[in-house]
MIDRENBA-588286 format. One line per field, with one value per residue (C-alpha): residue in one letter; x, y, z. Coordinates in nm, 3 decimals. Layout:
BEGIN
rest <- a, ...
u <- X, ...
v <- Y, ...
w <- Z, ...
***
This chain:
BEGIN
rest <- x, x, x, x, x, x, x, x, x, x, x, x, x, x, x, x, x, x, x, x, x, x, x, x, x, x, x, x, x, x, x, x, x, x, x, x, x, x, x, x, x, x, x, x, x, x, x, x, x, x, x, x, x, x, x, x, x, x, x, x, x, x, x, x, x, x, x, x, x, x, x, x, x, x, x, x, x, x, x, x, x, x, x, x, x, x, x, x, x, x, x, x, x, x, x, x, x, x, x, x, x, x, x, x, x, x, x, x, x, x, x, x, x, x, x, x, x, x, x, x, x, x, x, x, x, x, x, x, x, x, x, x, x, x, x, x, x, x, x, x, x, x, x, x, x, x, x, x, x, x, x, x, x, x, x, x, x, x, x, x, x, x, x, x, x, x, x, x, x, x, x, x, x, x, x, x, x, x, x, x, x, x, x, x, x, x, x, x, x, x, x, x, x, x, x, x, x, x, x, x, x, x, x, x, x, x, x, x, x, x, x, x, x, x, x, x, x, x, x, x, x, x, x, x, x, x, x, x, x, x, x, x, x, x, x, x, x, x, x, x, x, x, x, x, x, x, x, x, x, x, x, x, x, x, x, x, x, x, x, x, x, x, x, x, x, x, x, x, x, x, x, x, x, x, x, x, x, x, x, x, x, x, x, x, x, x, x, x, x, x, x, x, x, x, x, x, x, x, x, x, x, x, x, x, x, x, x, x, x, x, x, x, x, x, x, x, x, x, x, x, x, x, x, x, x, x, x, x, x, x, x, x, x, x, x, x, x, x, x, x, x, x, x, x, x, x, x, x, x, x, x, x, x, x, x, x, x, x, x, x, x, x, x, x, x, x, x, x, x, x, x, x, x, x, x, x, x, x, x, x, x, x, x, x, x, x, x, x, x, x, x, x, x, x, x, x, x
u <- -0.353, 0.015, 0.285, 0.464, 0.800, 1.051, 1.452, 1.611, 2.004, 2.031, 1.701, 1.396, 1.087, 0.802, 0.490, 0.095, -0.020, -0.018, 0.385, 0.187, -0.020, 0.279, 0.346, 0.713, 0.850, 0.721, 0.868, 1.255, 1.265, 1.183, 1.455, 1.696, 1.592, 1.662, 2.009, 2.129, 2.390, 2.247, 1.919, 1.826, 1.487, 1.188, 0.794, 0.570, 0.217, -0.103, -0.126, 0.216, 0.296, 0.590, 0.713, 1.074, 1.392, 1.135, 0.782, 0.463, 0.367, 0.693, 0.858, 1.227, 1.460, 1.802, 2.129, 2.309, 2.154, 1.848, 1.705, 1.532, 1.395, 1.241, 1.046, 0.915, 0.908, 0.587, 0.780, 0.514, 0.238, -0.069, -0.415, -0.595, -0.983, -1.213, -1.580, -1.798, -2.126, -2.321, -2.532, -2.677, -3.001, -2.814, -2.697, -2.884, -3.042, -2.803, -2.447, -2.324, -2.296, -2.146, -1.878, -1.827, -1.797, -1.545, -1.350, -1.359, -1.188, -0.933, -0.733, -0.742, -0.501, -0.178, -0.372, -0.245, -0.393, -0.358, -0.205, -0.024, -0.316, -0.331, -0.236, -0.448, -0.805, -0.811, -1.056, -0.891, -0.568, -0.260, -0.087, 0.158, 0.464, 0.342, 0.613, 0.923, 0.862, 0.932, 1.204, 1.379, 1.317, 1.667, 1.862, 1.709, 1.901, 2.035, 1.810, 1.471, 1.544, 1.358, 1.086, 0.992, 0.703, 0.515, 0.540, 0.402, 0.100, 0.074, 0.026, -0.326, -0.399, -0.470, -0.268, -0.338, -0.340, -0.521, -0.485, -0.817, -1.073, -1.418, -1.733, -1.771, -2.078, -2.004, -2.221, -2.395, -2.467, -2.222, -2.056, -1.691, -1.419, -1.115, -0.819, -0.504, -0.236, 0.158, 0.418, 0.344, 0.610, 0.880, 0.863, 0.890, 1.212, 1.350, 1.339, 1.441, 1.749, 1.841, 1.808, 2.010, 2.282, 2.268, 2.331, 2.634, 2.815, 3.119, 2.959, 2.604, 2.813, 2.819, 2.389, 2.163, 1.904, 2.027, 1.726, 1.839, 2.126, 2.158, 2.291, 2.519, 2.552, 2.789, 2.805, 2.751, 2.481, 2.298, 2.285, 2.133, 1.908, 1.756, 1.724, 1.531, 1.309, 1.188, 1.084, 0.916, 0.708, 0.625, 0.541, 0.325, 0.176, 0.070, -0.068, -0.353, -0.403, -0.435, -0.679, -0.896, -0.954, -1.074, -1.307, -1.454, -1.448, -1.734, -1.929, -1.935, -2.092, -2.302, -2.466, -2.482, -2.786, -2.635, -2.337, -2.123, -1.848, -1.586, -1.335, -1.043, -0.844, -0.659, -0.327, -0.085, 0.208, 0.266, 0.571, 0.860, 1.100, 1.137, 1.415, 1.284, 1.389, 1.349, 1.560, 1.803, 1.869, 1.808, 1.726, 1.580, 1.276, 1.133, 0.752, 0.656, 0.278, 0.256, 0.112, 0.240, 0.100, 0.174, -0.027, -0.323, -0.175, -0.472, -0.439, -0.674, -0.655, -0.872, -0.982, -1.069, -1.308, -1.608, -1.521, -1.522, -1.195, -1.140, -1.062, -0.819, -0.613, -0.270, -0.201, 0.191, 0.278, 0.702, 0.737, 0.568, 0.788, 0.453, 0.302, 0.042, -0.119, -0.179, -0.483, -0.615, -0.325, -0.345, -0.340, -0.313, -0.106, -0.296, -0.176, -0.363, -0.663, -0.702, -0.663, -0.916, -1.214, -1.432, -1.589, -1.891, -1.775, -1.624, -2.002, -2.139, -1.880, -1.866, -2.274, -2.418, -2.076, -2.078, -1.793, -1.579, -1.694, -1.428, -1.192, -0.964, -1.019, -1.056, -0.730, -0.847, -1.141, -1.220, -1.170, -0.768, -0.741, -0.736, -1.019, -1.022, -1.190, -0.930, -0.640, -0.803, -0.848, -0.484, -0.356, -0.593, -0.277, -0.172, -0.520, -0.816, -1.144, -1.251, -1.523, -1.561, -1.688, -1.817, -1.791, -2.092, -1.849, -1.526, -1.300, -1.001, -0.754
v <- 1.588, 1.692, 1.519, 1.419, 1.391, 1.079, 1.122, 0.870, 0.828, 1.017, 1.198, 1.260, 1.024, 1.194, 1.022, 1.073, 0.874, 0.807, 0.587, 0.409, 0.275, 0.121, -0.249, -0.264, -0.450, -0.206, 0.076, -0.109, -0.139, 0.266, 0.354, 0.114, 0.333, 0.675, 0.527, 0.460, 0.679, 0.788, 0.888, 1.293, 1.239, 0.984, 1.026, 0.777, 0.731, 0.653, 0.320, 0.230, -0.171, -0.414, -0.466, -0.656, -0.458, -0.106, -0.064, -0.079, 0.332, 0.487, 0.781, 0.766, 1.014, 0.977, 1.163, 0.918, 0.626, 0.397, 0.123, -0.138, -0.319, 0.042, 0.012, -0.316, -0.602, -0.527, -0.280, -0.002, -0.131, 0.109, 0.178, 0.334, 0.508, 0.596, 0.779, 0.652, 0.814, 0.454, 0.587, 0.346, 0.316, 0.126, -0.133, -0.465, -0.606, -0.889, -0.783, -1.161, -1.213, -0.886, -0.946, -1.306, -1.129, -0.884, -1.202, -1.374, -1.058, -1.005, -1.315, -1.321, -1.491, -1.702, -1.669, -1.508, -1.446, -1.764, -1.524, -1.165, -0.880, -0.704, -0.330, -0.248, -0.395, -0.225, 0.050, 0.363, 0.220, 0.445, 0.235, 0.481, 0.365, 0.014, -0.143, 0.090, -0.125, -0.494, -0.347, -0.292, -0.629, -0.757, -0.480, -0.632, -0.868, -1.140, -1.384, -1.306, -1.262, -1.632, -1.466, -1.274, -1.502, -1.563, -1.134, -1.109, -1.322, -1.173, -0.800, -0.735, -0.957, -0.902, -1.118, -1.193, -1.094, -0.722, -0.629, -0.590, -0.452, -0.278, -0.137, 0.150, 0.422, 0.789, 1.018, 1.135, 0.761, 0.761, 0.438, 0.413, 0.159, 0.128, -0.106, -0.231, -0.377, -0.381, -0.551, -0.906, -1.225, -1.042, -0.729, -0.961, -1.138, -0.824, -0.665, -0.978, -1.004, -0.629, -0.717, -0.960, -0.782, -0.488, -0.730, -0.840, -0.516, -0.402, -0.108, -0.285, -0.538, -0.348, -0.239, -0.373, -0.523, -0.733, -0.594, -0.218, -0.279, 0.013, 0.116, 0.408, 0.662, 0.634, 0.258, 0.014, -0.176, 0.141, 0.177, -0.170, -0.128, 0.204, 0.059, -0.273, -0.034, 0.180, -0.075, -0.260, 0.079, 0.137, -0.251, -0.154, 0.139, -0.109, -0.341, -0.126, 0.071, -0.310, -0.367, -0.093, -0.086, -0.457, -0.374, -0.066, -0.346, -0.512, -0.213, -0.101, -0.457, -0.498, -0.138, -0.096, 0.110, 0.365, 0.436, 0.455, 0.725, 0.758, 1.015, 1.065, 0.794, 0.864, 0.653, 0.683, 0.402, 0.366, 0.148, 0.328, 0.553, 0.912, 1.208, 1.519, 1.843, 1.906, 2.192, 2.275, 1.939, 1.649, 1.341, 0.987, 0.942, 0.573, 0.559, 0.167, 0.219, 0.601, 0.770, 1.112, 1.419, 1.714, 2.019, 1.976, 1.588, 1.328, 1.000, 0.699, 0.595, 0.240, 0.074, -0.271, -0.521, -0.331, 0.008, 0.202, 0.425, 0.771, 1.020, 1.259, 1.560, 1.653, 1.926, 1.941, 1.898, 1.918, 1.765, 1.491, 1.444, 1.554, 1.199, 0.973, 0.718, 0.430, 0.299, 0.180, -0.036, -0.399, -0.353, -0.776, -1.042, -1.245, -1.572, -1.366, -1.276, -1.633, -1.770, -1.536, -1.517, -1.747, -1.754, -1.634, -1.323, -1.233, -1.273, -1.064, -0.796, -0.806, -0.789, -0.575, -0.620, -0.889, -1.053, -1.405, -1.474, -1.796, -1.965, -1.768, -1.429, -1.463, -1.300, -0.950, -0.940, -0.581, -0.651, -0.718, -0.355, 0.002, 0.126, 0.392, 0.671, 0.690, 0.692, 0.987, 1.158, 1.117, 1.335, 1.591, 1.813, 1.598, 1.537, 1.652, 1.458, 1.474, 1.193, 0.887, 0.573, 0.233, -0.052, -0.278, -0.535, -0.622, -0.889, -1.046, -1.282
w <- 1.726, 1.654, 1.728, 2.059, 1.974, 2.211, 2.186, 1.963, 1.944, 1.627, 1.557, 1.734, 1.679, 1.614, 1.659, 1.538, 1.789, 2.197, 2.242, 2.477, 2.294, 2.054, 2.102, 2.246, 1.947, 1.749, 1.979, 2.016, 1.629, 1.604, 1.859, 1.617, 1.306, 1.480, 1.572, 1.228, 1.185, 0.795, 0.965, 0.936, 1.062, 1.124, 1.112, 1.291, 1.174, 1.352, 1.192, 1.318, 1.361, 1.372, 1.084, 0.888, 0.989, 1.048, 1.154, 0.924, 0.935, 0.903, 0.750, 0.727, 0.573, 0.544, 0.364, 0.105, 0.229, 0.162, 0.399, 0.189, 0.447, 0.532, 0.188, 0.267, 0.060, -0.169, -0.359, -0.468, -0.324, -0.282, -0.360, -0.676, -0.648, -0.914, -0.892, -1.115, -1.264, -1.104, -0.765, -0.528, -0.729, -1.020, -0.816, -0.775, -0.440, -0.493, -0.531, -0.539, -0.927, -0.962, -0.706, -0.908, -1.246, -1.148, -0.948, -1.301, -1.461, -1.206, -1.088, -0.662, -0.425, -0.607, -0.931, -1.255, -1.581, -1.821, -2.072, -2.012, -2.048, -2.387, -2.260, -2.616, -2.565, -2.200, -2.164, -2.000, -1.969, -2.007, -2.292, -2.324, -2.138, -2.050, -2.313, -2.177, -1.857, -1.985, -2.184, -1.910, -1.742, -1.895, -1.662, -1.335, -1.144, -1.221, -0.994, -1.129, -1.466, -1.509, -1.357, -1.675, -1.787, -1.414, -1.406, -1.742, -1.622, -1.268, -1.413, -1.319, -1.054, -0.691, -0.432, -0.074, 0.272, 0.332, -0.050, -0.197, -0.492, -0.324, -0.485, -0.217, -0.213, -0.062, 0.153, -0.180, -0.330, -0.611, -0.656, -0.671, -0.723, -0.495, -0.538, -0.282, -0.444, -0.533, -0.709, -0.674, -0.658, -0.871, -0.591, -0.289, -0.507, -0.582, -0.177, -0.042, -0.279, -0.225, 0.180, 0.127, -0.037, 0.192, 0.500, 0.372, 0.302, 0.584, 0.727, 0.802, 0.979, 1.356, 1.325, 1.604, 1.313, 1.064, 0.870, 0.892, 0.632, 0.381, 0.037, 0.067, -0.237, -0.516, -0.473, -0.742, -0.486, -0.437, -0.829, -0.861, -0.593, -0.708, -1.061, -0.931, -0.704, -0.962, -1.191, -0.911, -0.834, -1.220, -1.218, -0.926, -1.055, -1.358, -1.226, -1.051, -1.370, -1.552, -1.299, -1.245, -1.619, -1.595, -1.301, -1.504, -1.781, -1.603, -1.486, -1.842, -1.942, -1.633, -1.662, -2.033, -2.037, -1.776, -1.976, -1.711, -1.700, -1.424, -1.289, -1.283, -1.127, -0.779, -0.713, -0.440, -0.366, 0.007, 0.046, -0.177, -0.174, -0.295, -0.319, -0.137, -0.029, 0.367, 0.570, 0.258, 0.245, -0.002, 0.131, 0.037, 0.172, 0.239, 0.298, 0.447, 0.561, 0.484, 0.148, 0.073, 0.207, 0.054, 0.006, -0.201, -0.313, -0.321, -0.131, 0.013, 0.364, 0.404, 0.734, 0.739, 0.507, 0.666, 0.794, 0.465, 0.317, 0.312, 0.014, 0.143, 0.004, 0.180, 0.423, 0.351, 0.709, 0.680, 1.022, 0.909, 0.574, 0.404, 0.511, 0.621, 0.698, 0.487, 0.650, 0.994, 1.062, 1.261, 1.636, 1.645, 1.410, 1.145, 1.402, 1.730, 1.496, 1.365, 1.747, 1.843, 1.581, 1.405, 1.094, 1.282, 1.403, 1.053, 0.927, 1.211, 1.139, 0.761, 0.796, 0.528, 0.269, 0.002, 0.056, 0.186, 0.513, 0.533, 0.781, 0.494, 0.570, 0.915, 0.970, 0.783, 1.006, 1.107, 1.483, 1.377, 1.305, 1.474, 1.448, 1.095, 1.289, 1.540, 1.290, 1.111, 1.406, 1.531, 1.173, 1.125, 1.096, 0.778, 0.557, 0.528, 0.408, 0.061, 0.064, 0.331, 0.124, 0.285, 0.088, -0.029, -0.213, -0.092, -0.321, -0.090, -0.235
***
């Protein structure tokens, strides 16, 4: 579909999807974003959900002016995707040790590493770089400069919620590994510090959201705030690169004899911000739910624990900020899905995936979500499909 386009104060919305079917929360807080008075122009995605200050699936672009709260408070997070040269024949009848080994390498949930990975013994890890990042730690802010040590540890590891590591085969059999992560606790402490600054500066004081606050150009709080948010996406960007070469760590000791080889590695963020050219115009560009788009760019668009993710390359669609998607999306809160499913249903519809089938997952069951298909459908004028995988191991924190 294209899009269908509903007046805002400021700017237009346009939206990849039916308004309609957008829960009204959802809808009030996108009529409060195309009010701001910084706003040039706003992109809704198919996946689109409530969200803190804006919606989940959004695409904001403003002039001299940066909504953190329109980042998101996992600061970088995204997903990472690597072929392998593994097909379906290598892989065991029983994935269950396999999925244990790679749980083993890669801490899940509140867990971190007992000591910070060694960059150096990592197969396939981009060492370059990697000690530029914790030089900079000293130049973050003030309040989670004790945080150094818990970062150190947490680099590598997966988190909670819908983030995620999957063993995945496409159409053709060939095994690949996908990854969902972002910037772990010292992220969330940065974007909830730099919300909290933004909220108390004059001209936020009069906005209809608390959570809308911005940074405004040539200010010393927009110069923190853009220095804290890149090294929270590089942080990011680490700590799926840390991972993936652990998880290819374990493939290369599980399937010694097949010598496995992989691709190269695709890695998008989807909640971060970016300075882009649209209309003559440069503008900062805040992606929360929404990978970037552009013509011939790579990205990874995943449904839920048992619907598969989808390989996709760019279109470079302007009116959509050269966005989309970041996955399916949740059409019901983690509280609604917990209310509503039981640990049965999540077997029944995880049926066929090694995975947890627990009373602590029931909240990412696939029923939560919009169903993948539909989402893909909705922004056939953004992507295209390189390769549709479905997962046969899925790792959950």
């Amino acid at each position: 579909m294209s899009y269908v386009e509903v007046p805002g104060a400021q700017v237009p919305i346009r939206m990849w999807t039916d308004p309609a079917s957008v829960e009204a929360s959802a809808m009030r807080q996108l009529h409060n974003v195309a009010g701001l008075p910084w706003i040039k122009g706003l992109a809704v995605m198919p996946d689109v959900h409530y969200g803190k200050g804006a919606t989940v699936g959004s695409v904001i672009a403003m002039k001299d002016a940066v909504c953190p709260a329109a980042v998101g408070v996992d600061i970088g997070c995204g997903m990472s995707a690597v072929k392998t040269s593994l097909t379906a024949n290598d892989l065991p009848g029983d994935l269950s040790p396999l999925r244990s080994k790679i749980e083993r390498a890669i801490p899940v949930g509140a867990g971190m590493h007992r000591d910070p990975v060694d960059p150096d013994r990592l197969y396939g890890f981009p060492v370059e770089g990697y000690a530029g990042l914790w030089e900079r730690f000293d130049y973050l802010a003030d309040e989670v400069k004790f945080r150094r040590e818990r970062a150190a540890k947490q680099i590598g590891t997966l988190g909670s919620g819908n983030h995620h590591l999957e063993v995945n085969l496409d159409n053709q059999g060939a095994v690949w590994l996908t990854l969902h992560s972002g910037s772990r606790g010292i992220g969330n402490q940065l974007a909830e510090h730099h919300i909290g600054v933004a909220r108390s500066l004059s001209h936020n004081q009069g906005l209809v959201d608390r959570d809308l606050a911005v940074f405004l150009a040539s200010t010393p709080e927009m110069t923190a705030y853009r220095n804290d948010l890149h090294w929270a996406q590089e942080y990011a960007m680490y700590n799926r690169a840390i991972m993936m070469a652990l998880a290819k760590g374990v493939l290369r000791r599980e399937f010694r004899k097949a010598k496995v080889t992989f691709d190269t590695e695709i890695s998008c963020h989807h909640n971060y911000v970016a300075e882009e050219r649209y209309e003559g115009m440069d503008m900062l560009v805040t992606r929360k739910g929404a990978i970037r788009a552009g013509a011939g760019d790579l990205g990874i668009i995943p449904g839920s624990m048992a619907t598969g993710t989808y390989i996709v390359k760019g279109l470079g669609n302007a009116a959509a900020f050269n966005s989309a998607s970041h996955g399916a999306g949740r059409r019901m809160s983690r509280t609604a899905a917990k209310k509503r499913f039981s640990t049965r249903d999540l077997a029944e519809q995880t049926k066929g995936v090694e995975c947890r089938k627990d009373s602590g997952v029931v909240d990412e069951i696939p029923a939560a979500y919009k169903p993948i298909e539909q989402v893909m459908e909705q922004q056939r004028d953004l992507v295209e499909v390189v390769a549709k995988l479905k997962q046969v191991i899925c790792i959950k924190g």
